[in-house]
C-alpha positions in Angstrom: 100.4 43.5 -43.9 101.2 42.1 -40.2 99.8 45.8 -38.5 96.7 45.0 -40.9 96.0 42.1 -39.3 95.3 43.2 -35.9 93.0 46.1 -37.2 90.8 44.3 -39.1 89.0 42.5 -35.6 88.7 45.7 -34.3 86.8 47.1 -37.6 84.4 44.5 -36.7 84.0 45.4 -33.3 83.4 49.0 -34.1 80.9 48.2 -37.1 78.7 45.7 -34.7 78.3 48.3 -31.9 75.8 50.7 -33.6 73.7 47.9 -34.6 73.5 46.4 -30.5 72.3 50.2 -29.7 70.1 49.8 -32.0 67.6 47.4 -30.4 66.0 49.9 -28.2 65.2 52.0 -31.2 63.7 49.5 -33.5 60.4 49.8 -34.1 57.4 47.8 -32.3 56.9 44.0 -34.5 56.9 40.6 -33.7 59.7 39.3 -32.3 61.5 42.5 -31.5 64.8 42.5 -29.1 64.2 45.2 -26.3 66.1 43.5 -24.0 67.3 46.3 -21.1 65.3 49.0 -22.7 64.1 51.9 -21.4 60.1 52.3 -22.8 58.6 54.1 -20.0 55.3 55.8 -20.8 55.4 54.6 -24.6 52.0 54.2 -26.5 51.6 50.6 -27.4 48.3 50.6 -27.8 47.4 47.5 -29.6 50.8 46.7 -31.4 51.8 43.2 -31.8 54.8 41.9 -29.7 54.1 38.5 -30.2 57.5 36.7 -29.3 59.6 40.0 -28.3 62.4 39.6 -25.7 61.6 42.4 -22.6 63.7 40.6 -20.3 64.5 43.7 -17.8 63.3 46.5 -19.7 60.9 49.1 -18.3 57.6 49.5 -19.5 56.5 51.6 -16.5 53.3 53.8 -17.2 53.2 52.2 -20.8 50.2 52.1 -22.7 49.8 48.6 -23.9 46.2 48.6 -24.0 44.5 45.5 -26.5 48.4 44.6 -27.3 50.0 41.1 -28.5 52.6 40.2 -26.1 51.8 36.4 -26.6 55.2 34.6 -26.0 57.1 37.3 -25.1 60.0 37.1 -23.0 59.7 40.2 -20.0 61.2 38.3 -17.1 62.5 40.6 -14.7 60.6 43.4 -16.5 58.9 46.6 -15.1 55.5 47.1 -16.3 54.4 49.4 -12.4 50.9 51.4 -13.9 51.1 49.9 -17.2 47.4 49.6 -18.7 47.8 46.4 -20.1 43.6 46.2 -20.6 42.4 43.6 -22.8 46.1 43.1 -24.1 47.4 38.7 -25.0 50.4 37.9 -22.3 49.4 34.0 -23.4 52.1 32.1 -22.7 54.4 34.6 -21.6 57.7 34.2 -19.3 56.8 36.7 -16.7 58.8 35.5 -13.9 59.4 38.1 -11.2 58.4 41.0 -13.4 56.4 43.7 -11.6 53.3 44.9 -12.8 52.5 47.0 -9.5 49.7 49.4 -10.0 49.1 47.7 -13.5 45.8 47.7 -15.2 45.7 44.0 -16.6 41.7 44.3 -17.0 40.0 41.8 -19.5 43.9 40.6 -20.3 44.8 37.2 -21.6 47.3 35.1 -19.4 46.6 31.8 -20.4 50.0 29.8 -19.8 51.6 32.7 -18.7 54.5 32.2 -16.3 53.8 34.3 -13.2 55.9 33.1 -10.6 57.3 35.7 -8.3 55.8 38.2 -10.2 54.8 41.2 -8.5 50.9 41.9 -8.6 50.8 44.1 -6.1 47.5 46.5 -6.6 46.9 45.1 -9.8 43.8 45.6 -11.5 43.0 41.8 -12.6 39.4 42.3 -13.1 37.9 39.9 -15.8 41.5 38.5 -16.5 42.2 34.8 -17.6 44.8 33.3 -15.8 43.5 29.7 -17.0 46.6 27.2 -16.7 49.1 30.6 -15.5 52.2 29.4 -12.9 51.6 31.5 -9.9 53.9 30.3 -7.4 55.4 33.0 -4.9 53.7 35.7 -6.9 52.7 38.9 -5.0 48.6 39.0 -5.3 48.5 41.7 -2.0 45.9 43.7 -3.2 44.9 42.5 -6.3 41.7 42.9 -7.5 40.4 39.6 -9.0 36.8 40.0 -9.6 35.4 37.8 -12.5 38.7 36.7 -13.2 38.9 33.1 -14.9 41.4 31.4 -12.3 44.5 28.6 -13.4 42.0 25.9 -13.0 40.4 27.2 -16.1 36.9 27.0 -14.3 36.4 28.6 -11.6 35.0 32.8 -11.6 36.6 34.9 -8.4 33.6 36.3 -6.5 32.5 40.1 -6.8 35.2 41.6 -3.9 37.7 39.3 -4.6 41.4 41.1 -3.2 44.5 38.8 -3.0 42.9 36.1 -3.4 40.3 34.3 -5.5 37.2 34.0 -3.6 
């Protein structure tokens, strides 16, 4: 019985590691654990993410187009010429992710926490950034016309790059 003893922990271990490999297969739902993943140039077209942990996964070149991302977790997260048009990032944790090159037209960032995220060349055009946490984040190059800035009132001007005009 004593050699038993010792084996039994390890059947544990072995049974729980398919199940952590797992994540990065599981199908797109609410509250889905892609932590780390790898989803570059996935068609996410208007799924609903709503509360899913992307904390340092890559998205690059995803289409997430009209998706719901509101509450999700993607800090650290790679999202570089993502079309993100028209998708929800409300009050997501989006500290220091990079959207470079990203197409957030028409998207939804109320609440959203930006700082130190990476905007550089990102299409912002007609996005609402109404009450976002921008600190230290990277607008070089950003397009920002008609987007609704964090005051919640105030339109950037036609031409607006970097910064709202």
């Amino acid at each position: 019985m004593a050699p038993l003893r010792w084996f039994l922990p390890l059947l544990g271990c072995l049974a729980a590691e398919p199940a952590l490999a797992a994540g990065c297969t599981a199908a797109a739902a609410p509250g889905v654990d892609w932590r780390r993943c790898l989803m570059d140039g996935r068609d996410l077209g208007g799924v609903d993410l709503s509360g899913a942990t992307l904390r340092d996964a890559s998205l690059d070149r995803a289409r997430l187009a009209g998706a719901m991302l509101r509450g999700v977790n993607a800090r650290d997260a790679r999202f570089v010429s993502a079309d993100l048009a028209g998708a929800d990032l409300s009050e997501a944790i989006l500290r220091e992710t990079d959207f470079t090159r990203a197409t957030l037209r028409g998207a939804r960032l109320v609440k959203a926490d930006l700082r130190r995220a990476r905007l550089f060349r990102a299409d912002l055009t007609d996005a609402d950034l109404t009450g976002a946490l921008l600190e230290g984040a990277d607008l070089h190059n950003a397009t920002l016309d008609g987007a609704r800035w964090t005051d919640g009132t105030r339109i950037c001007a036609a031409g607006s790059v970097g910064a709202c005009q």
